[in-house]
Backbone as JSON, one array per atom type, in Angstrom:
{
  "sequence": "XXXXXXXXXXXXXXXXXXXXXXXXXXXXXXXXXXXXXXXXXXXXXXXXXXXXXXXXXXXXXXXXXXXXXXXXXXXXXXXX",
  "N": [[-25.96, 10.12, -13.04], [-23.7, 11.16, -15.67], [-24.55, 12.57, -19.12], [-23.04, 13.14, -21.09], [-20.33, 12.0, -23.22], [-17.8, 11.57, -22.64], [-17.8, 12.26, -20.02], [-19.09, 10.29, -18.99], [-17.13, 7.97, -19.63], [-14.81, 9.08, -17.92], [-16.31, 8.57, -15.56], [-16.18, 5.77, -15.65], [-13.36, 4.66, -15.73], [-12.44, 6.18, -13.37], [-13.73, 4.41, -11.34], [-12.18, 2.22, -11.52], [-9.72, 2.32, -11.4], [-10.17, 3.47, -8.71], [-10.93, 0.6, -7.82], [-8.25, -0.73, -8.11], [-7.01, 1.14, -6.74], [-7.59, 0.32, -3.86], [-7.74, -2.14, -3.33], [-4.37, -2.6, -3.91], [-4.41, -1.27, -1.25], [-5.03, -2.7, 0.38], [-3.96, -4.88, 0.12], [-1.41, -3.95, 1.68], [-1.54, -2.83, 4.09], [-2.65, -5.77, 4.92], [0.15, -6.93, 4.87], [1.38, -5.43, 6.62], [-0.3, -6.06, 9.0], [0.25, -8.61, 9.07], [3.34, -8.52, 9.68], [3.57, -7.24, 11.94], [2.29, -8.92, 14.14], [4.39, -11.09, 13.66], [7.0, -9.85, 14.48], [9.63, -10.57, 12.2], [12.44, -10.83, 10.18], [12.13, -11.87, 7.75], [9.76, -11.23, 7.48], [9.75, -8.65, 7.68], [11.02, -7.96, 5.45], [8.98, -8.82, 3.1], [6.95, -7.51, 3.66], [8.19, -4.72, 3.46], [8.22, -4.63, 0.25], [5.69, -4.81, 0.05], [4.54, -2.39, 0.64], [6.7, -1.1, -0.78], [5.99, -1.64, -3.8], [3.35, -0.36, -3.28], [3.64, 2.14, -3.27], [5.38, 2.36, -5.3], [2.86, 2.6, -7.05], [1.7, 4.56, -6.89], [-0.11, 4.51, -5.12], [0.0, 5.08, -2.55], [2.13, 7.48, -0.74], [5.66, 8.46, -1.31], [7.09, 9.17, 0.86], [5.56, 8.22, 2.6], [5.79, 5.81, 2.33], [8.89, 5.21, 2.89], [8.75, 6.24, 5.91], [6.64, 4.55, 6.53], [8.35, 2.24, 6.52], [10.6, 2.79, 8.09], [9.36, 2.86, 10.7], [8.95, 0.01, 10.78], [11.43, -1.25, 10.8], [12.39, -0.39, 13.3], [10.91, -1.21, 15.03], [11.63, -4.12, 14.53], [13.8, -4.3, 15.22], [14.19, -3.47, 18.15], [12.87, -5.41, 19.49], [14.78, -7.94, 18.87]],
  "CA": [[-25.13, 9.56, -14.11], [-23.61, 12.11, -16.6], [-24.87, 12.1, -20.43], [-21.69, 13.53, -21.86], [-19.62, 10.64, -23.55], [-16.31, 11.89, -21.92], [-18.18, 12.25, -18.48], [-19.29, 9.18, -18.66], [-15.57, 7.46, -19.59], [-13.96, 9.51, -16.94], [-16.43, 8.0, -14.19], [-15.81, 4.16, -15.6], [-12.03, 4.88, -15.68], [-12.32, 6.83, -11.63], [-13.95, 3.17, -10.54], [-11.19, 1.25, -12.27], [-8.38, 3.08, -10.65], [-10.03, 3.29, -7.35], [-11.13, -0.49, -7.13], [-7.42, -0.92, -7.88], [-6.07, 1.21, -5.62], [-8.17, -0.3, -2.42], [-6.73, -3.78, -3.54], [-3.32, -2.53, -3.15], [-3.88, -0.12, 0.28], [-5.73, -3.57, 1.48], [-2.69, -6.09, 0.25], [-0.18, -3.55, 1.93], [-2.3, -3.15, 5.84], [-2.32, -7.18, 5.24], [1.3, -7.17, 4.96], [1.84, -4.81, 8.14], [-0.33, -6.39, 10.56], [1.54, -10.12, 9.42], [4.38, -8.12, 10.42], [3.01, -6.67, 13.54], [2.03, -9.91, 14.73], [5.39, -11.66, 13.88], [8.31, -9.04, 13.31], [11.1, -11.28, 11.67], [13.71, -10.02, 8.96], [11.84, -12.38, 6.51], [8.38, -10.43, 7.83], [9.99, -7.23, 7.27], [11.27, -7.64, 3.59], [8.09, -8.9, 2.6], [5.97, -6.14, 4.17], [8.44, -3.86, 2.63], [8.05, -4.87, -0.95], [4.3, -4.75, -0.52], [5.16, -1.0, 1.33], [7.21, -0.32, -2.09], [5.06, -1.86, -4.62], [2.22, 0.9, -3.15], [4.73, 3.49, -3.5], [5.16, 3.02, -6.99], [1.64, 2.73, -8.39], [1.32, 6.14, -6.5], [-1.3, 4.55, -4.07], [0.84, 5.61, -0.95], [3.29, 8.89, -1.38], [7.04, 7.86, -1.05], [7.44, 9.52, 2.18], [4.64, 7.55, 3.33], [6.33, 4.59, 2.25], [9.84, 5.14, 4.1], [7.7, 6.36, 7.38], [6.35, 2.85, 7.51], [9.28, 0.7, 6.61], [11.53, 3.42, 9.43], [8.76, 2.41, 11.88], [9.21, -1.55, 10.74], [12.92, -1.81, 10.56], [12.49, 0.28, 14.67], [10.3, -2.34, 15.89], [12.55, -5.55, 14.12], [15.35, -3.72, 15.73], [13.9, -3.1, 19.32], [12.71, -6.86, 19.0], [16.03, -8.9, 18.75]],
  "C": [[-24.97, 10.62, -15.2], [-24.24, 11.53, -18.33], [-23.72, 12.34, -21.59], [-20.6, 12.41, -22.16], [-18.08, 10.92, -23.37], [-16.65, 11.93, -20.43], [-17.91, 10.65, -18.47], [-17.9, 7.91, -18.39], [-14.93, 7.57, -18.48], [-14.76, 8.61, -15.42], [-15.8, 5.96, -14.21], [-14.18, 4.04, -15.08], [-11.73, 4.87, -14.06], [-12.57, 5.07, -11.29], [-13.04, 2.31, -11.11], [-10.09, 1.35, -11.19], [-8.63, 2.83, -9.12], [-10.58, 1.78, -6.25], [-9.3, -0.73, -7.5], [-6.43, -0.29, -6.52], [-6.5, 1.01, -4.23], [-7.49, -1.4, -2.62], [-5.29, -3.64, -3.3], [-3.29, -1.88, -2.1], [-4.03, -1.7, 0.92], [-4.54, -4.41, 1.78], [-1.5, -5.02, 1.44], [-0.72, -3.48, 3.4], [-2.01, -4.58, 6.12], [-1.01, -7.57, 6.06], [1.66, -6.41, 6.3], [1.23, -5.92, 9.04], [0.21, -7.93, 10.3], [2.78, -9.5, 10.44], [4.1, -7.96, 11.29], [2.84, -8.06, 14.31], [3.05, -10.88, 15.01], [6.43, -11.02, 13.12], [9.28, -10.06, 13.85], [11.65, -10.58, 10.41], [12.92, -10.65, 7.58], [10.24, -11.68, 6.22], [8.83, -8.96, 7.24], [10.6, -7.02, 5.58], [10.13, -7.91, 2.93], [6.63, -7.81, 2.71], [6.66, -4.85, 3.13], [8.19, -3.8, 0.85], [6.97, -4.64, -0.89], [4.02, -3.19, -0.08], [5.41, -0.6, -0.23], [6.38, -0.38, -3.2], [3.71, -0.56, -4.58], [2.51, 2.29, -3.48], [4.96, 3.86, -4.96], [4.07, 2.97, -7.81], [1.36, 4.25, -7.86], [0.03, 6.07, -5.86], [-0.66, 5.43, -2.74], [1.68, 6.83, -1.75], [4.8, 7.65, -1.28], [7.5, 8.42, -0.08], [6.46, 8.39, 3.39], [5.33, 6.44, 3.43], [7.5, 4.11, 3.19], [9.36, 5.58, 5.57], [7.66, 4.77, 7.91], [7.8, 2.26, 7.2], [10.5, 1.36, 8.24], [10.71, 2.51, 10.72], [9.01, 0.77, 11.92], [10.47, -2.0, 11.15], [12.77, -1.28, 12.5], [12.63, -1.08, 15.53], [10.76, -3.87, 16.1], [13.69, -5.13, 15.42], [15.28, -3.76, 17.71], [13.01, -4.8, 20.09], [13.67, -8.09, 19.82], [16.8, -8.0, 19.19]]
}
């Protein structure tokens, strides 16, 4: 445990950030394997939003983000 009263801040802060950003990687895996299990058009906009939502807190990149929804929209597509 650091003694420096800026160390110390910076580690409370690090566990802040990174119990948030497990809560959104976890909500956004959720949202895939729903999809995975039942790709529908109403499966795939809702996966995507939880896809985009990750994208903009800057948990996921934004390449990462269109990757998965390319691979979602494939699989809807190859589907029906």
């Amino acid at each position: 445990m650091p003694n420096i009263k800026s160390a110390i801040k910076r580690v409370s802060v690090t566990e802040h950030k990174t119990m948030r950003n497990k809560m959104v990687k976890s909500a956004t895996k959720t949202a895939l394997k729903k999809f995975n299990t039942n790709a529908t058009a109403e499966m795939l906009s809702s996966a995507s939003a939880a896809v985009d939502k990750a994208a903009a807190k800057g948990v996921i990149s934004k390449n990462a983000a269109n990757r998965q929804k390319a691979r979602m929209a494939r699989v809807l597509a190859k589907a029906e």
